[in-house]
C-alpha positions, 0 to 999 in steps of 0.5 A: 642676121644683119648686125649694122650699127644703125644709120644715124647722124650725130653732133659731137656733144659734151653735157654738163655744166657751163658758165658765160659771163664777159667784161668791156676791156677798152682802152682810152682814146690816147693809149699807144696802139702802133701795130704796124711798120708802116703805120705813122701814128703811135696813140689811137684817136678814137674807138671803132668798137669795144673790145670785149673779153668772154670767159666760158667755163666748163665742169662735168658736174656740180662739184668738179674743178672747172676748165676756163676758156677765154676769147680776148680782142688782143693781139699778141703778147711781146714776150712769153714773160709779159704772158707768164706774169699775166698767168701767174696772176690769174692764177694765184686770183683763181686758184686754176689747175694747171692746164685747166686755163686757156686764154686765147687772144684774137689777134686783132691788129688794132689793139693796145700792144701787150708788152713791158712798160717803155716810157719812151713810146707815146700813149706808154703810161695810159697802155700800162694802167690798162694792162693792170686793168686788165687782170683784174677785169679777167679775174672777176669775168671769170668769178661771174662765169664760174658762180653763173654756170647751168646745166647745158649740153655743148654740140658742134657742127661743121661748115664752111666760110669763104672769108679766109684766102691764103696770104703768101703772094708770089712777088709780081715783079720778076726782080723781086725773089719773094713773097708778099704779105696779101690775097694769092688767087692761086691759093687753095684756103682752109675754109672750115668753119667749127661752130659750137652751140650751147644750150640749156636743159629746156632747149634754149640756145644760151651761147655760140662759138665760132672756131675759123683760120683767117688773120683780123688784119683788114686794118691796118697801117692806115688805122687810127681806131682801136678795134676788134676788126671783123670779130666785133661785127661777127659777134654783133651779127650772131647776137642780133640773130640769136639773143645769146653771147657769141665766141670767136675762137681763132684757128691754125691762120698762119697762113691765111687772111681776108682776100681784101685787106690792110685798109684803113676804113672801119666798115670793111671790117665789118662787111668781113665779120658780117660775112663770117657771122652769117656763115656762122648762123648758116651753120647753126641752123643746120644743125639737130636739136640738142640732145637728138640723133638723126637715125634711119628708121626704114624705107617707105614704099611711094611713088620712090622708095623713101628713105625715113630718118627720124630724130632719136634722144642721145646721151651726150658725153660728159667727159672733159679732161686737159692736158698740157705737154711739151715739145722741144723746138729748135731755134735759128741762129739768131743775134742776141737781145743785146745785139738786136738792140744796138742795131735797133738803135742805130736804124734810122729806118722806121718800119725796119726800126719796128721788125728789130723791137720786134725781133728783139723782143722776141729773143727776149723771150726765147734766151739764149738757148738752142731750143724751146719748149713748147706749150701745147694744150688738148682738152677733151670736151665730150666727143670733141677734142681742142687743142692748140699752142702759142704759136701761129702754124700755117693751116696745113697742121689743122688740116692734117689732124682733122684728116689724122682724126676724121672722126672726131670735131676738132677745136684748133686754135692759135695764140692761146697762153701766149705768143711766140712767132709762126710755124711754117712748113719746112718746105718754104724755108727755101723761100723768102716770105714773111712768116719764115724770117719773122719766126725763131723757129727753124725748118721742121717745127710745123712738122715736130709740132704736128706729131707733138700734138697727134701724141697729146690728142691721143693721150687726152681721148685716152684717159 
């Protein structure tokens, strides 16, 4: 007797119900928006595109507690703590579970920072009033998507874009023993592409996601416009195509950015979303109907033996659950916040001046300590699993938990719930590049957090 399982194809699916709803979070030509080292201007000019914040909730039936997810066009927070009293507010406004909020940011590099007030920066007063904006704009986005949520199934389906190329270029000149910051034409990039599609219960597409690894660096220094980089024109080109709300979801990026880069014209920007946007529709219309498997129903006898596939009803997983752990990383050896300050003042250098505010904030916001506790966050949604941290890990950690968990959709993202620095493999701290002095972290924390976060996926698919 022949006891195969049957042939199919399936989408990793969740049934249940889900709520969109998105706010314009501009803020005003005038506002401090300096960025980068070698930028000359402090205050944006002008506006690109809006920025946009998108809240997507998810419940398993009418009366459950709902998880929220939120796709923000922000590029990093300063300090944990500015994040933690951002937090707190939301969820005092919101009355979230603990675990149950994930506000990820899409790292534009031509946006308003998210820091503490600093009256001596140009453009401070009009980058604080928008911070305090913003709670509110998230609070009722958030409100709107809960009180608009249908009954919908959410499948994912996997591709690919060639937009991300790996980013650590060995110095050209043989005096220098570095690494650069840009395009490395020998690098081998993660180019998958996790693409969501949300539907309700009489078949219509109600919403996208797109989750894809590739830094929104193409402006730059050069920049004097706020903008979403090349997520705006992704999110346009989804939407013109398909009438419904279009999530960008970044992933595991550390490593990656696009191949032509750190300029200062708005359109290449947009090529580069356009580029993104059609792979993702590409994608999209690659997949099942919702709510239907591909399943081999025999062989018919023609000029060649055909094999038949047929569209079958499935029940989708209404599963969704989320965990919140810890891991504890250790820190280098690092001058103290007081320290790094006195350097900053007395540095006449510019750029330099900005990496020491930087890396002044940055121990701001680790302390003094000789470790950190790590937040990572795993949410079970259906057959398919999120999961991600505050940090900026090189792609090889999403790439290893989908080759550790090839059978099921991961969802990896980056910069959610915060921001810290990046989590490089231990292999390059030998190396002088980038990622690795810009990061508190020490040697082995890409590898602690890879286990750290196998452990939480296990968990959540377990309960």
């Amino acid at each position: 007797m022949n006891t195969k399982q049957p042939r199919r194809f399936q989408h990793a699916s969740f049934q249940g119900r889900i709520g969109i709803a998105r706010v314009d979070i501009t803020p005003p030509v005038g506002v401090y928006s300096r960025n980068w080292g070698a930028a000359k201007h402090d205050v944006a000019d002008s506006i690109h595109r809006p920025l946009s914040l998108t809240v997507l909730a998810l419940a398993s039936s009418a009366d459950a507690a709902p998880v929220v997810l939120i796709d923000a066009d922000l590029g990093w927070w300063k300090t944990p703590a500015t994040y933690d009293e951002f937090q707190q507010r939301l969820h005092a406004e919101l009355s979230l579970e603990p675990g149950h909020l994930i506000f990820a940011l899409t790292h534009t590099h031509a946006g308003p920072p998210l820091m503490q007030p600093d009256a001596s920066l140009p453009g401070s007063d009009l980058l604080q009033q928008w911070m305090a904006s913003l709670v509110q704009r998230t609070v009722d986005a958030v409100r709107q998507a809960r009180q608009s949520m249908f009954a919908a199934t959410l499948d994912w389906h996997t591709g690919t874009c060639s937009l991300a190329t790996v980013r650590d270029l060995p110095d050209p000149n043989p005096d220098k023993a570095r690494y650069l910051c840009g395009y490395d034409p020998d690098g081998e990039p993660d180019d998958t592409l996790v693409l969501g599609r949300i539907t309700d219960e009489q078949g219509k597409l109600r919403g996208t996601l797109a989750n894809y690894a590739c830094h929104p660096t193409t402006l730059a220094a050069e920049n004097t416009a706020i903008s979403p980089d090349y997520v705006g024109a992704m999110r346009e080109t989804m939407e013109n195509a398909t009438s419904a709300p279009a999530m960008f979801l970044l992933g595991m990026c550390g490593d990656l950015a696009p191949r032509y880069q750190y300029v200062g014209d708005p359109e290449v920007a947009d090529r580069h979303g356009r580029q993104l946007g059609f792979a993702a529709l590409a994608t999209l219309n690659d997949m099942e109907p919702a709510g239907r498997s591909l399943v081999y129903s025999g062989a018919l006898e023609s000029g060649a033996p055909l094999a038949i596939w047929k569209h079958q009803p499935v029940q989708a997983s209404s599963e969704l659950s989320a965990i919140r752990s810890t891991v504890a990383l250790p820190l280098k050896d690092w001058p103290s916040a007081d320290e790094l300050e006195r350097q900053r003042l007395a540095c006449t250098d510019r750029a330099l001046e900005e990496r020491l505010r930087r890396r002044r904030d940055i121990r701001l916001g680790i302390g003094d300590g000789k470790t950190f506790d790590l937040p990572i966050v795993a949410w079970r949604i259906g057959d398919a699993v999120l999961v991600g941290s505050c940090c900026e890990p090189y792609s090889v950690l999403q790439q290893e938990l989908r080759r550790r968990f090839k059978d099921r959709t991961l969802i990896c993202m980056n910069l959610i719930n915060g921001s810290i620095g990046y989590l490089p493999p231990a292999t390059l701290y030998d190396t002088d590049v980038y990622p690795v002095w810009q990061s508190p972290f020490d040697r082995g924390c890409l590898e602690t957090t890879l286990e750290a976060m196998t452990g939480v996926i296990n968990d959540v698919l377990s309960r």
